[in-house]
C-alpha positions as CSV (number, residue, x, y, z in Angstrom):
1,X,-2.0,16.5,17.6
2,X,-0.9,14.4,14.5
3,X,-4.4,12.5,14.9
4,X,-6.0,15.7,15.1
5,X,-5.0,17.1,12.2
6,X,-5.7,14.1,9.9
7,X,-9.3,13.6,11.3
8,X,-10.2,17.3,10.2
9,X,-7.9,16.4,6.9
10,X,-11.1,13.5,6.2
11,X,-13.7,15.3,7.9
12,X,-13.2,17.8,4.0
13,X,-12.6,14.3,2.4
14,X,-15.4,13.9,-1.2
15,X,-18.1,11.8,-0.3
16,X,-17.4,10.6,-3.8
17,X,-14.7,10.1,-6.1
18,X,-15.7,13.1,-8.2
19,X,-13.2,15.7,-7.7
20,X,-11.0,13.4,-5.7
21,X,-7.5,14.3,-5.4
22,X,-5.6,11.1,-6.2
23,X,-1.7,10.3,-6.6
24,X,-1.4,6.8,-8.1
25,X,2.7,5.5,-7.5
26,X,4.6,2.6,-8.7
27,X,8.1,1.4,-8.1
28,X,8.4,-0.7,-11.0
29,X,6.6,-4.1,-12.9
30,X,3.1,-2.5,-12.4
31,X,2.9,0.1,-14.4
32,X,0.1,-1.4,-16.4
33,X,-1.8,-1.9,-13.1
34,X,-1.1,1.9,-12.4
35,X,-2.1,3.1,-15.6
36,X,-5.1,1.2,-15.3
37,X,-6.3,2.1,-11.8
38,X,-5.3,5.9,-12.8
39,X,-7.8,5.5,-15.9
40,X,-10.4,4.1,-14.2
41,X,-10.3,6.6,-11.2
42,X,-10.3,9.6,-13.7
43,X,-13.3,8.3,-15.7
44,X,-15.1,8.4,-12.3
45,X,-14.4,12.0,-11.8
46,X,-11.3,11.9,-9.6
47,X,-8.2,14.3,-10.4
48,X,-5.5,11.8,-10.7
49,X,-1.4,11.9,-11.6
50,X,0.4,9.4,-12.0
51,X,3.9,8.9,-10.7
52,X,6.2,6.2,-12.1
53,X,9.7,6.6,-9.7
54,X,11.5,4.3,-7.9
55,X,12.5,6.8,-5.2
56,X,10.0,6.4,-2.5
57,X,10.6,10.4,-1.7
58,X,10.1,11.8,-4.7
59,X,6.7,10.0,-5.5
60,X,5.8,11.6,-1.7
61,X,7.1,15.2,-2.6
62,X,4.8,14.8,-6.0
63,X,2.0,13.9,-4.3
64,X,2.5,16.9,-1.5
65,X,2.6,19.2,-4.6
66,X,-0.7,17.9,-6.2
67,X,-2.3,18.2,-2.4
68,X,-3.8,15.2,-3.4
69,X,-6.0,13.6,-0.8
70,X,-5.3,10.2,-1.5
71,X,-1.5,8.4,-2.6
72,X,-2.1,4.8,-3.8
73,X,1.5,2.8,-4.0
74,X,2.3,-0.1,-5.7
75,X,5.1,-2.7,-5.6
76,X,6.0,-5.8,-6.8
77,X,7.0,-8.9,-4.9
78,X,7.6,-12.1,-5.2
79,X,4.8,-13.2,-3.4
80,X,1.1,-13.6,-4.3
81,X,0.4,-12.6,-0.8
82,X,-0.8,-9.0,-0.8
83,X,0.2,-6.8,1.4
84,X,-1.4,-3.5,1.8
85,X,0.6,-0.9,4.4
86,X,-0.6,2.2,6.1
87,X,1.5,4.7,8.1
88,X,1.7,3.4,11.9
89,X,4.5,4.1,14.2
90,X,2.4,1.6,16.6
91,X,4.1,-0.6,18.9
92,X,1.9,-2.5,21.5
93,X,-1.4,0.3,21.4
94,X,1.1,3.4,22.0
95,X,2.0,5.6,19.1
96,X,0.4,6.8,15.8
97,X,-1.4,5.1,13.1
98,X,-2.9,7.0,10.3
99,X,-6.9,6.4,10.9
100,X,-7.4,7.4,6.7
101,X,-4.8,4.9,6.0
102,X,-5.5,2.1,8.5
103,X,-9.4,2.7,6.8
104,X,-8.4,2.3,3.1
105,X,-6.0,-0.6,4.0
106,X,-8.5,-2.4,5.3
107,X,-11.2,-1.5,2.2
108,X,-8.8,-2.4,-0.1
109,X,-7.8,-5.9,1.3
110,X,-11.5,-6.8,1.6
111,X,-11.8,-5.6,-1.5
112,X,-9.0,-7.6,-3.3
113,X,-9.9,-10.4,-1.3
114,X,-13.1,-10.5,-2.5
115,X,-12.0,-10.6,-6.0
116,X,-10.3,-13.5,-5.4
117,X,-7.1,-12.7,-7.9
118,X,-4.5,-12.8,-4.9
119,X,-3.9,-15.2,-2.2
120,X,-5.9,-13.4,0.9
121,X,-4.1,-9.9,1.2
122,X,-3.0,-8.1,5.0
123,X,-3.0,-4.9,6.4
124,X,0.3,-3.3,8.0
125,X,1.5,-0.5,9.6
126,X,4.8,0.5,8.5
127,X,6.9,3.8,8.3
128,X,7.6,3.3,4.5
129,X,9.1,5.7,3.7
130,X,6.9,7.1,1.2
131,X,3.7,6.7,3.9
132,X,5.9,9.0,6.5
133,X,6.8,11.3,4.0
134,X,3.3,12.7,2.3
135,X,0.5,14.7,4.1
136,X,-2.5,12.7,3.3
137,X,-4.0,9.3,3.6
138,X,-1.2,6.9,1.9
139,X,-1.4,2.9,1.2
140,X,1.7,1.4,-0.2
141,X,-0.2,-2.0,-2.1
142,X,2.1,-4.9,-2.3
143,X,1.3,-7.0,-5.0
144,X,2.7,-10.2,-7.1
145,X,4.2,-12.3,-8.7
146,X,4.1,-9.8,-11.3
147,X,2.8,-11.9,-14.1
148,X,-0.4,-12.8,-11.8
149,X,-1.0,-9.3,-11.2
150,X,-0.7,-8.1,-14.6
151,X,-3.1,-10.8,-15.7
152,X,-5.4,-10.0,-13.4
153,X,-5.1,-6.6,-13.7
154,X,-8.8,-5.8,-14.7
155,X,-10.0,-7.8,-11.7
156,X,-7.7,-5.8,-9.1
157,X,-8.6,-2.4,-10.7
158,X,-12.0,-3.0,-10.2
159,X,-11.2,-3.9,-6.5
160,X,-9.4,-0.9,-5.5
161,X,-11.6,1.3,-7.3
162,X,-14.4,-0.3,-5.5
163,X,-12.4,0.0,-2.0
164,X,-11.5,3.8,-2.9
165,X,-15.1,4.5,-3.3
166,X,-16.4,2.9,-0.1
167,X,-13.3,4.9,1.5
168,X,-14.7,8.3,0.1
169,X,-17.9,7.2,2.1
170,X,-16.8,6.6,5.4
171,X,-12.7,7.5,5.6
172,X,-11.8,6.8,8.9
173,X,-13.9,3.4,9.4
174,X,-11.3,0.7,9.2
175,X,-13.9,-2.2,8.8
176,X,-17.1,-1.6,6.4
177,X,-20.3,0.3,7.3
């Protein structure tokens, strides 16, 4: 039923990111990131908030009351390894996996990968608990050493604003078109 309801969620998704209902989180060390992404998202029409919180619920119950289509996390880590998780309760081919998130994941890694700013980045499925808690598509980005991610900032921006628009094309496609 779950899978149901999020395919007719993305079936009403934008084909673009004008009007795009966006929630852009951080947990801490990337707020310049977030502020950036936010920006950039907003000059391409997208609605956007920003939510700087370190509880993982909260930044899911402000994104549930902005209906926003799309929550983009950030974290910092240690690790220049990206890490980019969608919703999955997956275990061996039975369970749930969020088809919007599994698709942006995957855009986004290619996407960051591409840019060539982070070591090459993964997809997961997780039950974050920011990812189980909102009602849309939701990627929790995992990104570091802090320092090389605020450097690059400009670079990864670009990347996941490229990702997010390829997303708005094709939403449940987990690999390009």
């Amino acid at each position: 039923m779950a899978t149901i309801r999020e395919l007719e969620q993305l079936g009403s998704v934008s084909a673009t990111l004008h009007g795009l209902r966006v929630v852009v989180g951080q947990f801490g060390g990337l707020s310049s990131l977030t502020r950036s992404v936010a920006q950039e998202l907003r000059s391409r029409g997208a609605k956007v908030i920003a939510v700087d919180e370190f509880d993982p619920s909260l930044q899911a119950a402000a994104a549930n009351r902005h209906a926003a289509n799309v929550y983009l996390g950030f974290e910092a880590h240690a690790t220049s390894r990206a890490t980019i998780a969608y919703y999955s309760t997956d275990v061996e081919g039975a369970g749930f996996h969020s088809a919007g998130g599994r698709a942006l994941a995957c855009r986004l890694s290619q996407a960051l990968d591409t840019a060539s700013v982070l070591d090459l980045a993964r997809t997961a499925g997780m039950r974050l608990p920011v990812l189980r808690e909102t009602r849309m598509t939701a990627v929790v980005c995992s990104l570091g050493p802090v320092q090389r991610v605020t450097d690059a900032a400009a670079a990864i921006t670009d990347a996941v604003v490229e990702a997010m628009i390829a997303w708005t094309e094709s939403p449940t496609a987990s690999t390009p078109v």
